[in-house]
N, C-alpha and C positions, 0 to 999 in steps of 0.2 A: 504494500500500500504506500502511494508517494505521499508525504504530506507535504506539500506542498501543490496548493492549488490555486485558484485565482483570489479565492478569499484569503488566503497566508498573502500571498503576492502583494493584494492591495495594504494589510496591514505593514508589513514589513516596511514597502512602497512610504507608506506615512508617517512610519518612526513611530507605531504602536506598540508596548510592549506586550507581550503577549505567551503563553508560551501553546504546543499542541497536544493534545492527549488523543491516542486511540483507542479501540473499545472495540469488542464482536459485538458487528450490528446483527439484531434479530430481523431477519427484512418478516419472520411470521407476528411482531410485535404488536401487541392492540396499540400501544402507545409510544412510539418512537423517543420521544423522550425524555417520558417516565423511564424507560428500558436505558438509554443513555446514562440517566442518573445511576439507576440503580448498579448498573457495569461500569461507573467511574468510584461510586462509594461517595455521593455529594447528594445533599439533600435536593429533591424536584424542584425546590422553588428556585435553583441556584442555573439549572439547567431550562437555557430559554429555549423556546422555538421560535420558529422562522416560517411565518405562514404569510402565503401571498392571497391577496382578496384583492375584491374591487370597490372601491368609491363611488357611485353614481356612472359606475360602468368605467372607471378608469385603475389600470393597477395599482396596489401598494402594498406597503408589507410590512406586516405589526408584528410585536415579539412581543412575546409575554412566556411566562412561566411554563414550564411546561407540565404539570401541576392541578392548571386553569385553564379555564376557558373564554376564550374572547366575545365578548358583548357587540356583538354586530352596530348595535345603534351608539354604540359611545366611541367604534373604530370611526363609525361615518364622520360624527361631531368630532371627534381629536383633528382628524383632516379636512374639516369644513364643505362634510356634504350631508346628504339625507340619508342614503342609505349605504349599505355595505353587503356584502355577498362572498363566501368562498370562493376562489377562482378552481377554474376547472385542473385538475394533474397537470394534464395535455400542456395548458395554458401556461398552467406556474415554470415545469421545464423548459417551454422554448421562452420566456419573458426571462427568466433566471439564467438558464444554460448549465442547471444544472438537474439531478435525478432527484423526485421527491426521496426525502429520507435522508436530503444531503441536502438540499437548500439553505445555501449559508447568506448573511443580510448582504455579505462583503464582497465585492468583486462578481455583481450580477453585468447579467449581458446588456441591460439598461436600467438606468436609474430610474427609480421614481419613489414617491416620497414613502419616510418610512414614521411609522411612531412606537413608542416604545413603552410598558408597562412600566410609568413612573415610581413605584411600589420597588420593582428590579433596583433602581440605580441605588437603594440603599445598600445593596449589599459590597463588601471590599472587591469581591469576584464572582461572574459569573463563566456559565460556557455555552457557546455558540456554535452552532455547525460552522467547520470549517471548508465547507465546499464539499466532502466525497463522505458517504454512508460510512459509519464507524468513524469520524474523525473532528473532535471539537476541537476548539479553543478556548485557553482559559485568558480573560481580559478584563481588565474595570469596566462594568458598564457604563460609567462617563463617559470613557474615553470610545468606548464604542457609538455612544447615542452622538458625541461631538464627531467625530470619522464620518458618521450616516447621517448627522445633521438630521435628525431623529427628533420628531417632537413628542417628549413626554406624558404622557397622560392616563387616565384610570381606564384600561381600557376591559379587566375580564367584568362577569359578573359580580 
C-alpha cells in the first residue's frame, strides 16, 4: 500500500504536519469509520469522515465524526442553501477521484466548498482519510479546517 497519495501530497505541499497511519480496511464494514477507529484503537468521535453531498444540487463535502450522523438541513444552512442531499457513489468518485471508503477532504479532483463538525476542532487530533481504503491521517483539525478553508459548524443531529 503507497501512502502517499494526492491527499498526503496536498498536505505535505502546504507545510501541514501530519503524520499517516494504516489499518485493514473491512471493505464488508457497516460502518467504515467506526471500523477505522476501532482498527487504529482511537475513540469514533476522533475519527472523521469525509462525505460528499449536494447543496441545492451543487457538491460539497462535510466531515463530521464518524460516530454521527449528518443533519441534512443544518449541512444546507452551514453552506447557505435550502436543502442538502447525499450525492450518488458514482458521483462522489468521479467529483473526488477517489474510491468510496477512501474519500479523503485533501487533494480532491475539484474543489468545492467544505464544512466541518465545529464540535471536531476541539479535539488536539483527529484522523482523516488519507486518499486510499485502509489509510488515515492523523492532523489538528484547525489546521485541517484552515488547509480546506472549511466553514465550521453544528452540522450532525
Amino acid at each position: 500500500m503507497s501512502k502517499a497519495t494526492r491527499g498526503t501530497q496536498m498536505l505535505a505541499k502546504a507545510g501541514v504536519a501530519f503524520t499517516v497511519h494504516a489499518y485493514d480496511y473491512d471493505p464488508g464494514a457497516d460502518r467504515v469509520g467506526l471500523q477505522a477507529a476501532e482498527a487504529l484503537g482511537v475513540p469514533p468521535g476522533q475519527v472523521l469522515k469525509t462525505l460528499m453531498a449536494l447543496v441545492d444540487g451543487k457538491p460539497v463535502c462535510a466531515i463530521v465524526p464518524s460516530d454521527r450522523e449528518v443533519a441534512m438541513k443544518k449541512l444546507a444552512a452551514a453552506l447557505g442553501g435550502k436543502s442538502a442531499e447525499m450525492m450518488k457513489p458514482a458521483d462522489a468518485e468521479r467529483i473526488t477521484g477517489y474510491k468510496v471508503g477512501g474519500v479523503s477532504p485533501f487533494g480532491q479532483m475539484r474543489k468545492v466548498p467544505v464544512a466541518i463538525e465545529e464540535g471536531a476542532l476541539g479535539h488536539d487530533a483527529v484522523f482523516l482519510n488519507a486518499g486510499q481504503r485502509g489509510l488515515q491521517v492523523r492532523i489538528d483539525p484547525r489546521d485541517a479546517a484552515a488547509l480546506l478553508e472549511a466553514r465550521a459548524a453544528t452540522l450532525v443531529a
